[in-house]
N, C-alpha and C positions, 0 to 999 in steps of 0.2 A: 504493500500500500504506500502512496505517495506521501506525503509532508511537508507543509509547508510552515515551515516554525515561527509562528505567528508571535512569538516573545523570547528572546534570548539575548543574552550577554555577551560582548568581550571587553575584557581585562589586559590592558596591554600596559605593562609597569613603564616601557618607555614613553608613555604620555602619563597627563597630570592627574594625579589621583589625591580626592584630601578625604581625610576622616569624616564620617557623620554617624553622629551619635556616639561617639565612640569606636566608631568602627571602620574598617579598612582594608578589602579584599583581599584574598590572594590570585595570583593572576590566572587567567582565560583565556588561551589564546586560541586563534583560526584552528592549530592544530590540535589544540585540546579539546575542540570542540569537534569536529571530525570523528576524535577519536575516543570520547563517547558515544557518539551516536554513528560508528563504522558498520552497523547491521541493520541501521533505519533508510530509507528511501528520501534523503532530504534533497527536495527540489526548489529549494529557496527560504528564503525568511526574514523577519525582519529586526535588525541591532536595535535596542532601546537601548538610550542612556540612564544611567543606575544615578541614584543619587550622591556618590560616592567621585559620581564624574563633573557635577555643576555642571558650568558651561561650557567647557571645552569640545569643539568642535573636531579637532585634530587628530584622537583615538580613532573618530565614526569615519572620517573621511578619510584615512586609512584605512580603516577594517574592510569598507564597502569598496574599496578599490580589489585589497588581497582574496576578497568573498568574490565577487563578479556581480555582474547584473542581475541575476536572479534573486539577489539579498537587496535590501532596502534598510533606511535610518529612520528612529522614531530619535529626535532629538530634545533637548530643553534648552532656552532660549532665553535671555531678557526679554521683556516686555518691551525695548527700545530697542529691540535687534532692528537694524535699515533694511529697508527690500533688496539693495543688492545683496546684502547676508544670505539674508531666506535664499534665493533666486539662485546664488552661487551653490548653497547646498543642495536645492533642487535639483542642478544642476548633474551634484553630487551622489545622486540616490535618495536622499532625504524625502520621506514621502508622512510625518506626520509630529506632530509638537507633543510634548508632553507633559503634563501638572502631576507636578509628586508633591500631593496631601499627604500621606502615609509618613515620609521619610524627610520632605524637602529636599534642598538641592536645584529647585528648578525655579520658572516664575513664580511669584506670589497668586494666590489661587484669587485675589482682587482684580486681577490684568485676566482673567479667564475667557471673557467673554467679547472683551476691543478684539486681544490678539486671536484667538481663535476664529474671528471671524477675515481680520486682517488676514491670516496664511491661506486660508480658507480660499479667500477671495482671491489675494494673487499668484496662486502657485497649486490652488486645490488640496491643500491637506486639512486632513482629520485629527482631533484632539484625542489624545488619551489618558484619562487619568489614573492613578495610582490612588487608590481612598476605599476605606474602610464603606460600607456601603450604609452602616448604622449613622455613617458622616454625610448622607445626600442629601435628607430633604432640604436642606436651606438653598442647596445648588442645583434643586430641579427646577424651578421658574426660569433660571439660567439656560442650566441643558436643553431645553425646551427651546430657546432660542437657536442653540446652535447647529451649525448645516449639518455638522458631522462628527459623533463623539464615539469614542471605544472605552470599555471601563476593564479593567484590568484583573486577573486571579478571581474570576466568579464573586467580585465584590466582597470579599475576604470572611464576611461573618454570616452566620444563619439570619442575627438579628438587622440585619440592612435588605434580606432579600425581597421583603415584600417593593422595598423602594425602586430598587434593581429592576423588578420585573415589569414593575409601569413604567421604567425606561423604554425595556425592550418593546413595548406594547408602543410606543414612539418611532421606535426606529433606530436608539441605541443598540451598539455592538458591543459585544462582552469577549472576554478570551476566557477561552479552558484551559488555566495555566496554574502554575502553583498549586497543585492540591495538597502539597506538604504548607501550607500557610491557612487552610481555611478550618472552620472549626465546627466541618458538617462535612457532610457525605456527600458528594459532587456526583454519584449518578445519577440520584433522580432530578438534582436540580439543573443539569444538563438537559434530561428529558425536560423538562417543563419549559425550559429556556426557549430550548428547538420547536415545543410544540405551538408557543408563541409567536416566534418567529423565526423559522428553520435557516435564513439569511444569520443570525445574529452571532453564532459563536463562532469562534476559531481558535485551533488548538495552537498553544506552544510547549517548549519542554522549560522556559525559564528556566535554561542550565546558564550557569553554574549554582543556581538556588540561592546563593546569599543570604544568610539569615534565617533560612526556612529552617522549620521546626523538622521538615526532612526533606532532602533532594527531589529530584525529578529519580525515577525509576522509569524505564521499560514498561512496566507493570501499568502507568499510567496508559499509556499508549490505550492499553488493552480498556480501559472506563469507556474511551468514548464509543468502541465495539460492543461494549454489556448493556451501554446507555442506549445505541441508537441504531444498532445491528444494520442493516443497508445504507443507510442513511449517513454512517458515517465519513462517507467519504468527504460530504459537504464541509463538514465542522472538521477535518485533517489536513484540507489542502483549499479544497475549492472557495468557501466563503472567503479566506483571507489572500486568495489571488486577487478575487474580485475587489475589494478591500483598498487594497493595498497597490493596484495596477488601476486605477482609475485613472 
């Protein structure tokens, strides 16, 4: 089965890396990542930057050179980034901004709604946020405005799901990602996702896990086949082509 790893890391120590929260990778690299996942069918994916990376653009537009065209940048950004910025990363694979509520590291979750509609507008990218899901309701009157948002690890908690799900019933995109982070069962709430709206999930392996209570396993793999038996194929590869190659 194909894959298209719709959330994943690299850790490259020769660009800038600072602590948050106390904390401080160890490194990720193109080959490290290959060589976990050397028995999966990965036909592309996309780099998000960790909050561990701030702003630095340097790592991604490296990575996304050594990865090829089939990989793509979810980046983090000032709020005062210039369009030539954007437009050069565009340029560069960058295909989506991202708000890290969870962790920080990125824009201030106040700039969410100018900028998000700003890259939107000149370059067509999608917002994604990093947030506890129990942390929405203040930020759906928001979301609700915006063209195009992806929320991150099945919104992390049982108790944020109901908010989640009147997302998706909008038009919000969610990832199958992290299930060593969430503090529920992610097959059925896969299933209900999909049955909402079969466009909305997409899987990733979020290797190197950082932080997580436990890594990405193989094993994963296997939930969204238990969760969605035929169907799987859409939420493994297809929704986040589509997605993501807009």
């Amino acid at each position: 089965m194909k894959i298209f790893d719709a959330h994943m890391h690299i850790i490259d120590p020769r660009f800038p890396l600072s602590q948050n929260q106390g904390f401080k990778p160890d490194p990720f690299t193109k080959n490290d990542y290959f060589s976990r996942l050397h028995d999966v069918n990965i036909i592309g994916g996309a780099v998000v930057s960790g909050s561990f990376q701030g702003f630095d653009q340097s790592y991604l537009v490296h990575a996304l050179k050594q990865l090829g065209p089939s990989f793509v940048g979810v980046t983090q950004l000032p709020a005062d980034t210039s369009e030539a910025e954007i437009l050069r990363l565009h340029q560069a694979g960058v295909r989506a901004v991202r708000f890290n509520v969870k962790r920080g590291g990125s824009a201030h979750i106040s700039h969410l709604e100018p900028f998000a509609k700003k890259v939107f507008d000149l370059v067509g990218w999608h917002t994604e946020l990093y947030i506890d899901g129990a942390d929405l309701p203040p930020l759906i009157p928001i979301i609700d405005r915006l063209p195009a948002v992806s929320i991150d690890h099945l919104g992390l908690s049982k108790h944020g799901l109901p908010h989640l799900l009147r997302l998706v019933e909008k038009g919000v995109r969610v990832k199958a990602t992290g299930f060593g982070r969430l503090d529920f069962d992610p097959k059925p709430v896969i299933k209900q996702i999909y049955d909402v709206n079969p466009n909305a999930l997409m899987f990733g392996t979020d290797l190197p896990s950082t932080r997580a209570k436990r890594p990405f396993q193989l094993a994963d793999i296997d939930v969204i086949f238990d969760s969605l038996e035929k169907q799987a194929e859409n939420v493994l590869y297809q929704n986040a082509l589509n997605w993501y190659r807009k």
